[in-house]
N, C-alpha and C positions, 0 to 999 in steps of 0.2 A: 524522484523526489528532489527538486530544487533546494540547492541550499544560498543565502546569503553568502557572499566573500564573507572569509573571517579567519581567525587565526589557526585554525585545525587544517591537517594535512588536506582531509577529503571535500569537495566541494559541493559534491552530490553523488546521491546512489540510486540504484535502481534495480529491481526485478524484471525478466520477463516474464510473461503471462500465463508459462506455466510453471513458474519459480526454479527452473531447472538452471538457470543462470543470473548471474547478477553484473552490473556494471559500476565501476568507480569513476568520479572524474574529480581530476588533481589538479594543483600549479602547474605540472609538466604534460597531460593529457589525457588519457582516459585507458582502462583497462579495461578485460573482461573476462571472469572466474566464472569455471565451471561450479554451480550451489554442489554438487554431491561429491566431488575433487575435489574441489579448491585449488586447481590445476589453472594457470595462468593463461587463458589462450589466446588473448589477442590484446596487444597495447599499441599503443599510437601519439605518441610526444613531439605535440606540437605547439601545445600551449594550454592554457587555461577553458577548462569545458563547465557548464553548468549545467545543462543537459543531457542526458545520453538516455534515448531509450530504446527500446529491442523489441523487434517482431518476431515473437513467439522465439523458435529456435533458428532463425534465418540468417544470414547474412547482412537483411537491412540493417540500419539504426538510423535512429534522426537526432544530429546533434545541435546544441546550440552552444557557439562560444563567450565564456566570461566576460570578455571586455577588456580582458589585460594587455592583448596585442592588436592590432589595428586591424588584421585578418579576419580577427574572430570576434566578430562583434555581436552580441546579445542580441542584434533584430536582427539578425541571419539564420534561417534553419536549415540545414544541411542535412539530407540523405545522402547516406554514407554505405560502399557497400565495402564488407570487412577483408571479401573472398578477394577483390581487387585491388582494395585499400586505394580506390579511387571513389570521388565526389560522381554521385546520378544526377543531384539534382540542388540547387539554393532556391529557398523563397526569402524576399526580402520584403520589412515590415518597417511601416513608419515609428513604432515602438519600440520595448523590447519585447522577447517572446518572453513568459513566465512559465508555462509548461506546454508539453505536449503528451499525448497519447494518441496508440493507432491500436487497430489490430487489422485483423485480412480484409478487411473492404474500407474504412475509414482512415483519416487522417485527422486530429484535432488538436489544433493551434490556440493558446490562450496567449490573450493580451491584455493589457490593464481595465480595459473595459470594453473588449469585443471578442468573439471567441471567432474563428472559422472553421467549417466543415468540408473539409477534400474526399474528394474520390483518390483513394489511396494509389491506384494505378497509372490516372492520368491525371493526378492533380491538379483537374479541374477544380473550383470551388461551388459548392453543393449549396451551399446558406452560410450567413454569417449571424449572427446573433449579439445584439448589444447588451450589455450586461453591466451592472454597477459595479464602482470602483472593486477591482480585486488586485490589488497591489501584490500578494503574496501568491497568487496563479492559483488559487484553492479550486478543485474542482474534482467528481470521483466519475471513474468512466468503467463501464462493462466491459469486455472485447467479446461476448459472447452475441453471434448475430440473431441468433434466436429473442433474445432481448438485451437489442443493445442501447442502455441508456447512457444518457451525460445527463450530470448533476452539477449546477452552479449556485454560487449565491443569489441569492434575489432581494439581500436587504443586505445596507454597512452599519445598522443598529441592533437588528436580533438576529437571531441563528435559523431564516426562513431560505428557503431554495427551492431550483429549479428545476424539473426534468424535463429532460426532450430525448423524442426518441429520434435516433441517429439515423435507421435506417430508413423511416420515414418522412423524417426532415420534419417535426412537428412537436410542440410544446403538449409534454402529455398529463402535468400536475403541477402544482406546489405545494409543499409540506412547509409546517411552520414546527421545528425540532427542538429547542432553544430560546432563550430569552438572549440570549448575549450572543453576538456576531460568530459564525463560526468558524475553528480552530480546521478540522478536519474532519475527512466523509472517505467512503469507498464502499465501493459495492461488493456482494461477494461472487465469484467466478460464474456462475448460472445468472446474473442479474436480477434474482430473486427478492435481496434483501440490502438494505441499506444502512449503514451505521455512521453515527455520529455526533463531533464533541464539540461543544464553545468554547469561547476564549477563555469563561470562568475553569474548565477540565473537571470539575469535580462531578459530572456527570454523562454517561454514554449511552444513546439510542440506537435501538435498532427498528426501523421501519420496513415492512413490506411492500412490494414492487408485485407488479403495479399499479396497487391501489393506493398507495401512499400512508397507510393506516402506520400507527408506532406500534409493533409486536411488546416490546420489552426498554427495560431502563435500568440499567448497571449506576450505583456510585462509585463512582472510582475515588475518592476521597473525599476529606471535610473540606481540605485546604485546597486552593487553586491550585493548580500544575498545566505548564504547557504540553498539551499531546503532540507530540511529533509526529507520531505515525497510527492507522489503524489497519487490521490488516483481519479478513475471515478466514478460514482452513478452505483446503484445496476442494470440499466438496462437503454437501449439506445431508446428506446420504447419510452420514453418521452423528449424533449428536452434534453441533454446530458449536465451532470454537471461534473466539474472536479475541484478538491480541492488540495489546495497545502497549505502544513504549513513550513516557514524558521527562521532563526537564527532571523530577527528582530520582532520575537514574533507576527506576523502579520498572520492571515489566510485569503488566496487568493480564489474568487473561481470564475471561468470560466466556461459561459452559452456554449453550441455549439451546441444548437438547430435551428432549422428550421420550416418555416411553411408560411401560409395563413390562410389570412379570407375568408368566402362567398364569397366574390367579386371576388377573385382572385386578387386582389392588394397587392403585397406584402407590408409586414409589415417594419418598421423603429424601432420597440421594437425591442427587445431579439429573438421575434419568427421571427424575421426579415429571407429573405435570406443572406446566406453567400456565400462569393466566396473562393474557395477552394485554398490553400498556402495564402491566404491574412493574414495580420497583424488586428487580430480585435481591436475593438476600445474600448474604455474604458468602454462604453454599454453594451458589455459582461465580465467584469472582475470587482468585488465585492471585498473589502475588509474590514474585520473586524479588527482593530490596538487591538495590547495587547489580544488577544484573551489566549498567555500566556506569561511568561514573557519572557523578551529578553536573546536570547542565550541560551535557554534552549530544547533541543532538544523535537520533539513533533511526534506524528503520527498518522493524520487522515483520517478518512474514512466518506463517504457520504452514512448511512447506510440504508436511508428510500431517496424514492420522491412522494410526493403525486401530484395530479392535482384536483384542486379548483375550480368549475365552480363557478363566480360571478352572485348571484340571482339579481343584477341590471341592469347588462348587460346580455342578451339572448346568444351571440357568446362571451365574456369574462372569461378570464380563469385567474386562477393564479396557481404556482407551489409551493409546501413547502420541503424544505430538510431537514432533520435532520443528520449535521454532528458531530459524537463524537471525542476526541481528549483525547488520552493518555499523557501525559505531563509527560517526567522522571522525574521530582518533586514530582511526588507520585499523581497528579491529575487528576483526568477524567473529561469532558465537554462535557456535550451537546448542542447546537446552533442549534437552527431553523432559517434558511434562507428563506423570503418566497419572493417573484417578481410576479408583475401583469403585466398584460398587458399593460398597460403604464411604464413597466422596473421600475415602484416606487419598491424599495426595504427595509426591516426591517432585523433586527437579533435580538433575543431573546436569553440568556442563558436558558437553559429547567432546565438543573441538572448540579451540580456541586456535586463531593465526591470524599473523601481523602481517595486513594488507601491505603494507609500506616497505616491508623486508623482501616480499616478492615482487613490487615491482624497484626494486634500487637494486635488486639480483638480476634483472633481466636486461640483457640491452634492449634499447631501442629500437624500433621503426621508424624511418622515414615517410 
């Protein structure tokens, strides 16, 4: 997740694809913390990065630099291998780059209004695809090849988009989600389901893949709020979580699970039935205030879900999330969310650690 230059330590962050690690990029270069440590394992101070993202648990990364030094210039993408801490490979772009995304067979380059598609191995170009003004690099991608979609904008006045499917090189729908331009989108790990906010934020979709149909629609507030980040739990197998963190420093997060008891009575909790396009009710949308501070941009993920069988009830159950949260102020968080079957809910702070203290503790790499 690209961030704007600005006055906070952190420039951008990032997860890999299967949250087990995360990446920072700074004024001095780019890091890279173990999610389950937070154990420092690889830095590289060379300058200012704005990209940095990771293949799965590998060695790759593909980075792009800020623009602050001459080297590292914003239309340069650099595959980077960590084990060498030598450059594979530069692509160089008539623009800048705004984001990227890969996983094991793809490579995907965004530019202000063209995207391209690489064969990850021989970075060949596969197709390129034109696409309207996206000044902000907005875009959500699968890494799952079973269904691997890319989602772009397809309008700079309402919140409509695009998908195409990556492995097949082909335009496969567009959804119209929103009235107002959209803020942010991501799909969840299966490339099942897709979620998504406008610039207004006070409202969040979840649609179906790959039919395109809207399952459900969370309020996230009256007032508008910038969404920074959306993020699904690591797998939809268990009631389906979805985390959103915005400018008024608040993390949101929405149940979208389903179920019964023995009886077959449906339930009025969380495990309740849901009706598919409905607006759900406050019973699935959780908030923690101040989780960071206001206006400071943030990026989390829902990196654990467990399920709790309650030893006092025989058919009761509870679920635990542990979601972490990169804060550009140089902070990482961890929060355990847990919900029982009576929808009673708890948040815990787990770990709290000062990105910035670990890396001014560590020397440098060359």
């Amino acid at each position: 997740m690209a961030n704007q230059l600005s006055s906070y330590p952190i420039f951008c962050a990032s997860f890999n694809q299967d949250y087990s690690y995360f990446a920072v990029g700074t004024k001095l270069g780019f890091k890279i913390f173990d999610a389950n440590t937070l154990r420092l394992c690889y830095e590289k101070d060379i300058g200012a990065f704005s990209i940095i993202e990771m293949r799965f648990s590998s060695s790759l990364l593909a980075i792009v630099g800020a623009g602050e030094q001459p080297a590292l210039s914003p239309r340069r993408l650099c595959l980077f291998n960590t084990t060498t801490g030598a450059s594979l490979q530069e692509l160089n772009f008539l623009t800048s780059v705004l984001a990227v995304r890969l996983n094991k067979s793809r490579l995907i380059v965004l530019l202000q209004d063209k995207t391209f598609i690489y064969d990850i191995d021989s970075l060949a170009i596969l197709s390129t695809i034109d696409t309207v003004p996206n000044p902000k690099g907005l875009c959500a991608f699968s890494h799952s090849l079973d269904a691997c979609f890319l989602a772009l904008p397809a309008s700079t006045t309402k919140g409509s988009m695009l998908i195409y499917n990556i492995m097949e090189l082909q335009s496969h729908c567009e959804i119209d989600a929103h009235r107002s331009p959209l803020a942010a989108m991501v799909f969840s790990s299966e490339g099942t389901y897709l979620a998504t906010a406008s610039e207004q934020g006070t409202m969040v979709r979840v649609h179906a893949i790959p039919e395109g149909t809207k399952c459900f629609s969370f309020r996230r507030g009256a007032y508008p709020s910038v969404i920074f980040s959306l993020s699904f739990g690591p797998s939809m197998h268990f009631p389906g979580f979805l985390v959103a963190t915005s400018s008024s420093g608040s993390l949101h997060l929405f149940v979208l699970g389903s179920g019964s008891n023995k009886s077959g009575k449906k339930s009025s909790s969380f495990i309740g039935a849901m009706v598919p396009g409905a607006i759900l009710d406050s019973a699935h949308h959780h908030i923690l205030h101040n989780a960071v501070a206001e206006g400071v941009k943030s990026y989390a993920v829902i990196r654990k879900v467990q399920k709790i069988n309650d030893a006092s009830m025989s058919e009761a159950f509870c679920f635990r999330a542990s979601i972490s949260i990169v804060a550009y102020d140089g902070y990482f968080r961890e929060y355990i969310f847990s919900i029982n079957h009576k929808n009673e809910t708890s948040w815990t702070l787990e770990r709290e650690y000062n990105l910035l203290t670990a890396i001014s503790d560590i020397s440098t790499s060359s």
